[in-house]
C-alpha positions in Angstrom: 0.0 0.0 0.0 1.0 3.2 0.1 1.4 6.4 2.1 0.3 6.2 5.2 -0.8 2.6 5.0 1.5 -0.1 6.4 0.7 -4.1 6.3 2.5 -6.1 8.7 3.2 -10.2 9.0 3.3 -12.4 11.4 5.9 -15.9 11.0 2.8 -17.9 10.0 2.9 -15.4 6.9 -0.7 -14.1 8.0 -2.0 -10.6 6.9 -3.1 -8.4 10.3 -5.3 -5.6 9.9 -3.9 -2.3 8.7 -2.3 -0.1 10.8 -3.6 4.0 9.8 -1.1 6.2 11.0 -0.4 9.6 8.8 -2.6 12.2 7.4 -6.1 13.3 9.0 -8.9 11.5 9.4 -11.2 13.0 6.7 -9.2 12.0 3.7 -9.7 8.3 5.2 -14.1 8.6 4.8 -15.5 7.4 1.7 -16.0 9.8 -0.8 -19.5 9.2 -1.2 -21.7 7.5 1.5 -25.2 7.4 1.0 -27.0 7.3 4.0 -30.8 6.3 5.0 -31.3 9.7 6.1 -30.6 11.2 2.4 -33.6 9.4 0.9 -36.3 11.1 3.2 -37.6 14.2 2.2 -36.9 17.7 3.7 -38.8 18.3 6.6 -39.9 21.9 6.8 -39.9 23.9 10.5 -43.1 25.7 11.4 -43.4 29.1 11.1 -44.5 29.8 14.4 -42.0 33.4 14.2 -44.1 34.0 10.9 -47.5 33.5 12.6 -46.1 36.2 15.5 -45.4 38.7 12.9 -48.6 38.3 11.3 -50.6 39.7 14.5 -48.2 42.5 15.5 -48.0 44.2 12.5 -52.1 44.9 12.8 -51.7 45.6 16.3 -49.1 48.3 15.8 -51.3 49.5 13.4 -54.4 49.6 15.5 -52.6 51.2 18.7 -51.5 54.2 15.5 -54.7 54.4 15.1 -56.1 54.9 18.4 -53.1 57.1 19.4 -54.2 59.3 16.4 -58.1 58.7 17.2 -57.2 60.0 20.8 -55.0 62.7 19.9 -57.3 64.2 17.2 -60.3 63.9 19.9 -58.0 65.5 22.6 -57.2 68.5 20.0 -60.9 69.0 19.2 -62.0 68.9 22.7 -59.0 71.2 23.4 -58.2 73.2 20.5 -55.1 75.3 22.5 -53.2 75.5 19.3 -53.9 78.2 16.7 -54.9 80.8 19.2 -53.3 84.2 19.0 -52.4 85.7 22.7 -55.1 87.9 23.7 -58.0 84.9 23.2 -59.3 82.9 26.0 -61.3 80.3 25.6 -63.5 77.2 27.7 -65.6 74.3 27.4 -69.3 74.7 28.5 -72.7 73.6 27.5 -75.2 76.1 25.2 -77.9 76.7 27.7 -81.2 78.5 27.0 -83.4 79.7 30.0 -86.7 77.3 30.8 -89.8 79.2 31.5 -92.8 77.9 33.3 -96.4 78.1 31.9 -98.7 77.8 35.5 -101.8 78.2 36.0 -103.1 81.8 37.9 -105.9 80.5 39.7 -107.4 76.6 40.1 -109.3 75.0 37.7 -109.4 72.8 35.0 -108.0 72.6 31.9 -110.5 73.1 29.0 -108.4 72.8 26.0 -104.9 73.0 25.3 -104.0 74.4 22.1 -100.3 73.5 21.7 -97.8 70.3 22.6 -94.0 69.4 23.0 -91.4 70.6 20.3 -94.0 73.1 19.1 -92.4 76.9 18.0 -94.7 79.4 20.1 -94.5 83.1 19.7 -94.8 85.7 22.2 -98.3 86.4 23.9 -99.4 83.2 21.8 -102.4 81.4 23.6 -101.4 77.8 24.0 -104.1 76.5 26.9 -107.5 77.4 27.9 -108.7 76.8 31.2 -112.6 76.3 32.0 -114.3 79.7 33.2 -117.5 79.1 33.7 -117.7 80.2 37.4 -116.4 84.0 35.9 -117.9 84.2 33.2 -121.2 84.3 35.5 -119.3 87.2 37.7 -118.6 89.0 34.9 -122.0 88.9 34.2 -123.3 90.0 37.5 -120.8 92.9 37.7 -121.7 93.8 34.1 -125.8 94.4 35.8 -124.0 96.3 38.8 -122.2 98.7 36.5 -126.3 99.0 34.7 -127.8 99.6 38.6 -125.3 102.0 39.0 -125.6 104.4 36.1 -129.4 104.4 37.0 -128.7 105.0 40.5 -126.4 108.2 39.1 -128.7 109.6 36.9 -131.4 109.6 39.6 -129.0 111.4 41.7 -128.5 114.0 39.5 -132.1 114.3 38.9 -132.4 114.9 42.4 -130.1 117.5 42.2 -131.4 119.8 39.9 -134.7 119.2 42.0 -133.1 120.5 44.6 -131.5 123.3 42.6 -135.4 124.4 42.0 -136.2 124.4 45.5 -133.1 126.6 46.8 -134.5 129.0 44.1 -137.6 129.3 45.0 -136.3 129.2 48.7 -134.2 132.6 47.6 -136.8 134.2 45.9 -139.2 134.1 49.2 -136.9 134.9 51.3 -135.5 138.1 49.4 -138.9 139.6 49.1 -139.9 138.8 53.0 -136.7 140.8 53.2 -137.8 143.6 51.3 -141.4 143.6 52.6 -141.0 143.4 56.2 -139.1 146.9 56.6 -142.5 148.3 55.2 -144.5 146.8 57.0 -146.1 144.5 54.4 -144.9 141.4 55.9 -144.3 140.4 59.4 -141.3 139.1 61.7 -142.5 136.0 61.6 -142.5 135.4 57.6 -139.2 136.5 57.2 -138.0 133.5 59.8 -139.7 130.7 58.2 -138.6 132.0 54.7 -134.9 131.5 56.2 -135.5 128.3 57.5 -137.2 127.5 54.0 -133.9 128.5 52.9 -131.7 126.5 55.0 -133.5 123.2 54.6 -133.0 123.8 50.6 -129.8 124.0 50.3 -129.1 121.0 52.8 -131.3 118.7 50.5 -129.8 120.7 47.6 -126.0 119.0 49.3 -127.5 116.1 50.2 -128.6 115.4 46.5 -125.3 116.4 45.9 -123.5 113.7 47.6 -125.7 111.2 46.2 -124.7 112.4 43.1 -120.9 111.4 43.8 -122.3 108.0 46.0 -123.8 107.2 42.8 -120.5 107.8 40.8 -118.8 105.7 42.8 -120.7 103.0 42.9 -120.3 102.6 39.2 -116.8 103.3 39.2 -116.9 100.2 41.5 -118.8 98.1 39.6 -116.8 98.9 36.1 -113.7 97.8 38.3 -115.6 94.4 39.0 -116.2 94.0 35.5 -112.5 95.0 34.6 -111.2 92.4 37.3 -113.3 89.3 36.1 -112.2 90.4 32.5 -108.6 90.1 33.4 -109.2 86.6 35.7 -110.9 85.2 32.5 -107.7 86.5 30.3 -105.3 85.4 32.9 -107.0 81.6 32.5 -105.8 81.8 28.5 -102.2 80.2 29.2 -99.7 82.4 27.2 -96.5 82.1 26.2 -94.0 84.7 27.9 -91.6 84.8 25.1 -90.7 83.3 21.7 -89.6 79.7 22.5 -89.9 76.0 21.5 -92.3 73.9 24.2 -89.6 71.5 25.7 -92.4 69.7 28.6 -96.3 69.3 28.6 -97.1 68.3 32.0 -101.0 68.8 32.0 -103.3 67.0 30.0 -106.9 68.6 29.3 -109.5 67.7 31.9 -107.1 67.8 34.5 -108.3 70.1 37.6 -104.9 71.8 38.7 -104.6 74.6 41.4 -103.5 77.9 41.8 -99.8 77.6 40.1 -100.3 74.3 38.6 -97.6 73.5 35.5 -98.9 72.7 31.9 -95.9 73.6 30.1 -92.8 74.2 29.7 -90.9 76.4 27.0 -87.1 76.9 26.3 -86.3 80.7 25.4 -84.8 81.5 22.3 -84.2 84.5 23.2 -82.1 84.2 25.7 -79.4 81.6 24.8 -76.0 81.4 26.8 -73.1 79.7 28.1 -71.6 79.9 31.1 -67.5 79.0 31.4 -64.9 79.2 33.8 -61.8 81.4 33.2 -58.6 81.4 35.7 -57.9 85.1 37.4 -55.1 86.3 34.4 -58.4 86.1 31.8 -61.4 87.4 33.6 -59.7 90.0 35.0 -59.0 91.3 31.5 -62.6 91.0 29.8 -65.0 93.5 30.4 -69.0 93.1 30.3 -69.6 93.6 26.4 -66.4 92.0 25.4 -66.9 89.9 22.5 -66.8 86.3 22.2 -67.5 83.3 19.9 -69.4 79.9 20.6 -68.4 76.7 18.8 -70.7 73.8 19.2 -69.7 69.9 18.6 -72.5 69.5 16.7 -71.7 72.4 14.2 -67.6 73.2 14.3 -67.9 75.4 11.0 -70.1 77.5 12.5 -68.9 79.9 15.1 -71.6 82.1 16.8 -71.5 85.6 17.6 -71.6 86.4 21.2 -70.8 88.8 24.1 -70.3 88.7 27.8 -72.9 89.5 30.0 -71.9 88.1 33.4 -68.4 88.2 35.4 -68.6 86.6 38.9 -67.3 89.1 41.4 -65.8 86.3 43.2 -63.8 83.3 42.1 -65.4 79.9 43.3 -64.3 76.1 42.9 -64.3 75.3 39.7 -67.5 72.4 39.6 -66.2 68.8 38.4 -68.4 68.8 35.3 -66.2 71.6 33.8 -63.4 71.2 32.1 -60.1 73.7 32.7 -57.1 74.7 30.6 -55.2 73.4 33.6 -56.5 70.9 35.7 -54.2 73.3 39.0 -56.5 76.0 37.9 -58.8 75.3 41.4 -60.4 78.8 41.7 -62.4 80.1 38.4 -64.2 83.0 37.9 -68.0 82.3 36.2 -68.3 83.9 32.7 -71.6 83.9 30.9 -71.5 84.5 27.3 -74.8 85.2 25.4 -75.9 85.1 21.6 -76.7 87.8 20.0 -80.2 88.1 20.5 -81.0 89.6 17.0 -79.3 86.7 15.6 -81.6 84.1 17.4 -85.0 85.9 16.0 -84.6 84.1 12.4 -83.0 80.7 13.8 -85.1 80.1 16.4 -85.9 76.9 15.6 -82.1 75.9 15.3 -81.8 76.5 19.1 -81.1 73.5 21.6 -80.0 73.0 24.9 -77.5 71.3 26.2 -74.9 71.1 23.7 -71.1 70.8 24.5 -68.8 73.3 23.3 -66.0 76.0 23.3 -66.5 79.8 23.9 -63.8 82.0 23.1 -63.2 85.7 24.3 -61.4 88.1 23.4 -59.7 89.8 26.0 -57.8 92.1 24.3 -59.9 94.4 21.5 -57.2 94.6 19.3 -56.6 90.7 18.7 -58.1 89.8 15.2 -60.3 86.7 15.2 -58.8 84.1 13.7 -60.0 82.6 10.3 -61.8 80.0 11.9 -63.4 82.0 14.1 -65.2 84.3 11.3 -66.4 81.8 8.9 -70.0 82.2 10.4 -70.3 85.8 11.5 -72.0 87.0 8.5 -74.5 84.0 8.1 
């Protein structure tokens, strides 16, 4: 053999086994070796680092997304950005004053001319309440006021009666004047035509005050009449102001007393919103400063406003309020109002309740930003 490969005898002339001594071991392997393992077929890991990846990259995705969600929600309930210096601004609630429609006096409800979401005008008649009972007052004051003006115009006939018999009274007792210093008439006459006088002109005063007893005995009864005229008006349910009918408590038939609720209207008219400012911005606004309300439900559409209330003292601010800065403790109430010209022809536009931002302007001289105009002329 050679290299590396040496064959050794014994004396019987037997071969051994070879003896490897020299180079490495690899070069002694067969070249090729098939093995059973080489005839199987691949077998393939699972992808369990795949599957991983599948379900992370969606959930990176969907925390982006809600990240975003959130911050854009943050920013629109917050909008500090944008704001020139000089603007201060709060979240509040549009609010719009409730009036109560309640009955004057106790009785029942005869008809009721209007219901819930209905647009009533001011001085607009919207229930009727049975007036039976007054209307038959009304009618026995109405014969009072007749008695009376009969009562008067006897008086005065009773005057000018009276009048005549003073005349007469005169003329007797001026010609028992003239007649007893001749001797034509005696002492005697010229008393009793002075006591003729006397009594007629007391009668003639008495008839006199009857006259005015009279006259105010009718001015009496016409101020019956006048007062179960206005009962009967005051049991037509009105509306105090423009408004929308938010509650109908009543229903007709119903006997209700004196202050009983039927309805209950929203103002139009007076539509506000009341926010809390820190001491730096209240103390700059004045009553009449201007001011801007965004709603949720519109954001395109800012509203015309102005201040109208600055608390004199600064209170907690309630829990239900958000602040610029939740350290802000101690607010000062600001109401802001709408324009009440503007709410004449939208009337019907009006709700209460709805979340939003006013901004004021504490400094005059600070231009509203673009945003902030794009409904002023509407």
């Amino acid at each position: 053999m050679s290299d590396g490969m040496n064959i050794s005898t014994h004396d019987d002339g037997a071969k051994t086994s070879p003896e490897i001594t020299g180079p490495p071991a690899v070069e002694q392997l067969p070249a090729v070796v098939p093995s059973a393992t080489a005839q199987l077929p691949a077998v393939v890991p699972p992808r369990r680092e795949r599957g991983k990846r599948h379900w992370v990259r969606p959930a990176l995705l969907l925390l982006v997304l809600l990240a975003g969600g959130i911050g854009a929600g943050y920013w629109w309930l917050h909008p500090r950005t944008g704001l020139p210096p000089g603007i201060a601004w709060s979240n509040g609630r549009l609010e719009a004053d409730e009036i109560d429609i309640d009955t004057k006096f106790a009785g029942r409800i005869a008809k009721l001319l209007a219901d819930e979401g209905d647009l009533v005008k001011a001085g607009q008649v919207v229930a009727l309440m049975d007036t039976q009972d007054l209307q038959a007052s009304l009618s026995k004051a109405a014969a009072m006021v007749l008695q009376a003006r009969h009562a008067l115009v006897e008086a005065q006939a009773n005057v000018e009666q009276q009048n005549a018999q003073v005349l007469l009274a005169q003329q007797e007792l001026d010609r028992a004047r003239f007649l007893v210093p001749k001797g034509f008439e005696t002492r005697q006459v010229l008393d009793q035509r002075e006591q003729q006088m006397h009594s007629a002109v007391a009668a003639q005063n008495a008839a006199i005050a009857k006259v005015a007893e009279a006259g105010f005995a009718l001015e009496a009864a016409t101020h019956d009449v006048q007062l179960y005229q206005i009962d009967i008006a005051d049991n037509s349910l009105v509306a105090p102001s423009d408004g929308r009918i938010q509650y109908r408590v009543a229903n007709v038939g119903e006997v209700l007393p004196a202050g009983g609720k039927v309805f209950t209207v929203l103002d139009t008219g007076y539509v506000y919103m009341d926010i809390y400012l820190p001491t730096l911005d209240a103390g700059r606004i004045r009553l009449g400063s201007e001011a801007r309300i965004v709603v949720d439900a519109y954001p395109a559409h800012p509203i015309p406003a102005a201040v109208t209330f600055i608390a004199s003292q600064a209170q907690f601010t309630p829990k239900d309020v958000e602040t610029k800065d939740e350290r802000d403790k101690l607010m000062f109430r600001v109401r802001v109002r709408v324009d009440p010209e503007r709410l004449r022809t939208r009337a019907e536009a009006v709700r209460s309740g709805l979340p939003g931002v006013a901004y004021v302007r504490t400094d005059p001289k600070v231009a509203w930003p673009p945003e902030l105009q794009a409904d002023v002329a509407k």
